[in-house]
N, C-alpha and C positions, 0 to 999 in steps of 0.2 A: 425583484421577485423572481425566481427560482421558475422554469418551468412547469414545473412538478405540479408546486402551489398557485400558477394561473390556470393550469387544466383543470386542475380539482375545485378550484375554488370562483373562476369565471366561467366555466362551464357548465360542470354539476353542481355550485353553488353551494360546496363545504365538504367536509370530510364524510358525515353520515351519507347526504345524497347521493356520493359519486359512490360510497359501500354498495346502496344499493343497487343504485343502478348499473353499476360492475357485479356484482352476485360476491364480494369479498367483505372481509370483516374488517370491521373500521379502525383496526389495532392495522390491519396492512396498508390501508389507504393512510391512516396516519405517519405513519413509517414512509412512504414516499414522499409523505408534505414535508416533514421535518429533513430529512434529506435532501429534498430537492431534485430526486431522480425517480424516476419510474423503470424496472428493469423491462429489456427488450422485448419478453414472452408477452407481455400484458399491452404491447403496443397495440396490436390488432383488434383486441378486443374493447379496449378504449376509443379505439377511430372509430367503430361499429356505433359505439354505443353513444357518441356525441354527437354522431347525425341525430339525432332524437332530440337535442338540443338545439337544431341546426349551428351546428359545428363542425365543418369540413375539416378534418386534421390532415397530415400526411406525415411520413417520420420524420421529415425534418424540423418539425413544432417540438419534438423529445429531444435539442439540443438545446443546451442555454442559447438564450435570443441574443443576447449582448456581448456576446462573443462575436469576434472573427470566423471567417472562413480559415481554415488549414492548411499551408500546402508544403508537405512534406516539413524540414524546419527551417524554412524560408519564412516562414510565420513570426513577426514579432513579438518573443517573448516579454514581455513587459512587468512580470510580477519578481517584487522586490526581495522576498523571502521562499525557502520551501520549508512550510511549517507545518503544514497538515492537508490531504488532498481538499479537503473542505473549501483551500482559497485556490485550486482552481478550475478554471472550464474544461469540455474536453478537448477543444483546441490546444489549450497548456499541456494536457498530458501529452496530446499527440506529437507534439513539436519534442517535450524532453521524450518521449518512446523513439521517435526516429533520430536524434542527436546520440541516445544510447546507441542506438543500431549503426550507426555510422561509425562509433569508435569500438564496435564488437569486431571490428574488421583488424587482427592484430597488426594488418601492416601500418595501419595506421594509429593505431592505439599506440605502438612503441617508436611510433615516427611520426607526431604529430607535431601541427602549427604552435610552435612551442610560444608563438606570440600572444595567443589566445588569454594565456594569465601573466603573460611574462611585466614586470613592475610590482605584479600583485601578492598582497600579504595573505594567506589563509591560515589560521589559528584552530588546530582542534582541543577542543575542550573536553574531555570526558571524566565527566564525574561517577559513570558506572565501568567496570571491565568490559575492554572489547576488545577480539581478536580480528575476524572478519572488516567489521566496519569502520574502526578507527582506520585498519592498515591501508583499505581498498581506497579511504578519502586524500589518505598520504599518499600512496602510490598516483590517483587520478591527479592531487593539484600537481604534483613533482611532473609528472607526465606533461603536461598542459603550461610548463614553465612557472608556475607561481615560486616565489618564498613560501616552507609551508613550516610552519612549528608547531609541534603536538605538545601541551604541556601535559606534565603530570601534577594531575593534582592531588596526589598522595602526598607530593611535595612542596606544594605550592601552600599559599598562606592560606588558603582554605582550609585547610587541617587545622590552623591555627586560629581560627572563629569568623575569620573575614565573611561579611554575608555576601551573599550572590549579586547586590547590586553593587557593593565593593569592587567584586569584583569586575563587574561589568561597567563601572565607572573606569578601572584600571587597566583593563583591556581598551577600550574607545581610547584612550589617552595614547594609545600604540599604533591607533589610526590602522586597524584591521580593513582589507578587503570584504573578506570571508570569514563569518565565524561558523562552525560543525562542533553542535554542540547534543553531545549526551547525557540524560541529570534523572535523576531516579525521581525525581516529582513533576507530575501530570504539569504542563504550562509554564514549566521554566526558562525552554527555547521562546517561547513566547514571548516571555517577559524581558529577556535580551534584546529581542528585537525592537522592545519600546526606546531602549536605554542606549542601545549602542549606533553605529551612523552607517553602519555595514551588513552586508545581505548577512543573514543567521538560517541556517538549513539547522532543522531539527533530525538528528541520528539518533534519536528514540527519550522518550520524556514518560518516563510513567507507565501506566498501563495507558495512555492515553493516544500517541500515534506513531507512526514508524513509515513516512513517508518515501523516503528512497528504496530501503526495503520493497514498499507495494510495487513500484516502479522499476526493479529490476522483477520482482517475481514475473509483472508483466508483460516484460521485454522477453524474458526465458521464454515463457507461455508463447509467445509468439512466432520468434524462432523457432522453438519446437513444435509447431502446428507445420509451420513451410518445409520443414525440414521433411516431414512425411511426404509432402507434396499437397499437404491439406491447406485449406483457405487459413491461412496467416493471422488471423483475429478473434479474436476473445468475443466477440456478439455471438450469441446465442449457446453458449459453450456450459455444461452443467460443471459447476465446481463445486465440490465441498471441503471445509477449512474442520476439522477436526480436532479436537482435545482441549487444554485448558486455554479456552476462549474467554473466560473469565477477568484474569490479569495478561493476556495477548495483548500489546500495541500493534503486532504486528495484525492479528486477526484484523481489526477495528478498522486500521488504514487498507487492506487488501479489500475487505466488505466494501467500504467505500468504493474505491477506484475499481474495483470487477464491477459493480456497479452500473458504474458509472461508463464504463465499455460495453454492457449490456449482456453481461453473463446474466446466468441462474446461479446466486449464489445459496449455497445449504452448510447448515453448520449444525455439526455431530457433535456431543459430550453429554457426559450426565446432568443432571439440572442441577448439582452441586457447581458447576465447573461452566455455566454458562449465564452472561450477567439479568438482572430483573426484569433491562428495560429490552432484550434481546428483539421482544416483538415488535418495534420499531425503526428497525434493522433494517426493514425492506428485504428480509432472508426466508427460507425454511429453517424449520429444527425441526431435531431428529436427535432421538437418544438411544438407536438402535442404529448401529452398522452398518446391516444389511442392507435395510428400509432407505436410509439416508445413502447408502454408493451407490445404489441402482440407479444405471443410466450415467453414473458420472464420467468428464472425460478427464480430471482433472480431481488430485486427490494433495491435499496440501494438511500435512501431518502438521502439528505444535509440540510444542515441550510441557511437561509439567515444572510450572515456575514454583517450584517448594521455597522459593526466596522469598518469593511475595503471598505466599500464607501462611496466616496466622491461626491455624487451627485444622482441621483432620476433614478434606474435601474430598479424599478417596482412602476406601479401606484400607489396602493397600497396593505398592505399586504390582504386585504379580496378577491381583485381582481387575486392577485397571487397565495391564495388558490382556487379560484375557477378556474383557470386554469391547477394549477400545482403542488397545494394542494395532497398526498394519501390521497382520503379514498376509502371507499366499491365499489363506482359505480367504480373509476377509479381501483383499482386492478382488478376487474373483465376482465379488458384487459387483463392482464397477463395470463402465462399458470394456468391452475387450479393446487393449493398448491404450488404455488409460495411462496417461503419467504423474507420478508422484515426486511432493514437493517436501520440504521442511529447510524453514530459515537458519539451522542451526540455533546454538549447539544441538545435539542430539542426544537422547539417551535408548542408548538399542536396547530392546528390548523390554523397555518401559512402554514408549507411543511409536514404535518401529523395531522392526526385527531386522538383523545386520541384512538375510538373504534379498530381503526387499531393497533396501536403499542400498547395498551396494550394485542393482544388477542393473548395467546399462542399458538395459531394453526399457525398462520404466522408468529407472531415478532421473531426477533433473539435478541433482541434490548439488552436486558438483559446477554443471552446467552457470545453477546459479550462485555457486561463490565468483565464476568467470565471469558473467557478468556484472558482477557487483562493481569493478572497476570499470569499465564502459560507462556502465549508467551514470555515475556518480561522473565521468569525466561529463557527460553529456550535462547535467546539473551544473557544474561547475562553469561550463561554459555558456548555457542560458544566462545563467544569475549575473556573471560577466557582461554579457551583452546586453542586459539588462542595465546594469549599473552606466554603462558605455553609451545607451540608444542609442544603438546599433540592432540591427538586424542579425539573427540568430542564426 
């Protein structure tokens, strides 16, 4: 059991009770059961309110219980897969945040223990186009000494009817270390992972998650807090994830994992372009701009995925920049030096204007293609030592 769901449910004794007696609606206390996380602002207010219960809390009852202590990435890594942040603690992210942080350092990023994958096979698979993330996982295992083979499967027998566990029977048969797999349908990384004998890192499955993604925007975020000179970490930090939120994996896994560090997570779009179940989120919404940047330190734009709809979700695209569109006027909501994010691809001036995202005072944008190959060496090399039990 989940934190989340023993405070709520052995203390206040169910999702309505702890509603009330937190002063929130049982759609938010709901939303932190199903998650598993409670975001950090609401700490205080819960320790207050379970003395009533008598129940002494202190922050450290807000970490998974079954977790290890953390220390630095000395921490052994132990989980077999990276599928979805869902499988893991925050101990797990801290160990792969600090192994990224470790290979953000270019001398060793391009001078690394090449032993670390060296024997090892890594296969990326991508059934959707990528530029960014196929190349950053080729770049990291090569980096890290593996064998790495990218197939194409435009060319592969897949074109040809073969189904995905075909393939995935055909693949095991090649005795893969590593599979980095991207598939246009929600759970297909998943389902590799039932099938095949080798660690399976999901690089985006559907609108459903986008795990190393959330884990570099992470890492960016955090670097760039130090970099000010400001406290290093995402607890207590207002973020808002803006636009189509809808069909985003990327959204989905970021929500999560901000989370789950103990951001204020808020997410902007029209309610055309944000999903049914969103009040379960553990999030604010907000379909105005304004209302939703204020105060934010942390502005993370999305794309309009015109690929994955099937029907007329905004008027048009001049009309959804001008409601929903960054540029100057609307960041000016936001806290003063605020930074702004987007995963790529971009469309300027669709859900970003070029002046914003190109201006180094604000954009991360760049920041985080740079580290997309850190993080992902940092993954690569958990899931290794994993595989290895060995200490990470």
């Amino acid at each position: 059991m989940s934190y989340a769901k023993s405070i709520i449910d052995d203390i206040f004794g169910g999702i309505r009770p702890a509603a009330r007696a937190l002063d929130r609606s049982a759609s938010t206390i709901q939303g932190w059961h199903e998650a598993g996380t409670i975001p950090q602002k609401h700490w205080n207010d819960i320790i207050e309110a379970a003395k009533a219960h008598d129940a002494y809390l202190t922050p450290q009852d807000f970490f998974e219980s079954a977790a290890p202590a953390a220390a630095s990435f000395g921490y052994g890594f132990k989980q077999p897969h990276c599928l979805s942040i869902d499988d893991f603690h925050r101990p797990d992210i801290e160990t792969l945040l600090s192994l990224g942080d470790h290979y953000l350092d270019l001398g060793v990023q391009k001078n690394p223990d090449r032993s670390t994958l060296r024997g090892k096979t890594l296969i990326n698979l991508f059934f959707e186009n990528s530029t960014r993330t196929e190349k950053s996982f080729e770049l990291a295992g090569k980096r890290l000494g593996a064998d790495v083979i990218s197939m194409q499967v435009a060319t592969s027998s897949v074109k040809k009817g073969e189904t995905l566990l075909d393939t995935a029977a055909t693949l095991n048969a090649m005795n893969p270390d590593i599979l980095v797999v991207r598939h246009g349908s929600s759970g297909a990384p998943a389902l590799l992972a039932q099938k095949v004998g080798c660690s399976v890192v999901n690089a985006g499955d559907g609108m459903h998650a986008h795990p190393t993604q959330a884990l570099l925007d992470a890492l960016t975020l955090r670097r760039a807090f130090a970099a000010k000179g400001e406290d290093g970490q995402i607890d207590g930090r207002r973020i808002a994830i803006c636009g189509d939120i809808l069909h985003s994996r990327v959204a989905r896994s970021n929500v999560k994992l901000l989370n789950r560090l103990g951001a204020e997570v808020r997410l902007i779009g029209p309610p055309t372009l944000l999903p049914t179940d969103v009040d379960r989120w553990g999030v604010e919404v907000f379909h105005d701009m304004e209302k939703g940047l204020d105060g934010c330190d942390v502005i993370m734009m999305l794309r309009l995925q015109l690929e994955r709809m099937s029907g007329a979700f905004v008027p048009s695209k001049r009309e959804y920049f001008h409601f929903y569109g960054l540029d100057r006027a609307k960041l000016a909501f936001a806290k003063d030096g605020a930074f702004v994010m987007h995963p790529g691809p971009m469309n300027r001036g669709v859900e970003i204007s070029s002046d914003v995202a190109d201006d180094p005072e604000v954009s991360l944008i760049t920041q985080q293609v740079e580290t997309g190959v850190a993080m992902r060496m940092g993954i690569l090399h958990a899931l290794s030592a994993a595989q290895d039990g060995a200490s990470s």
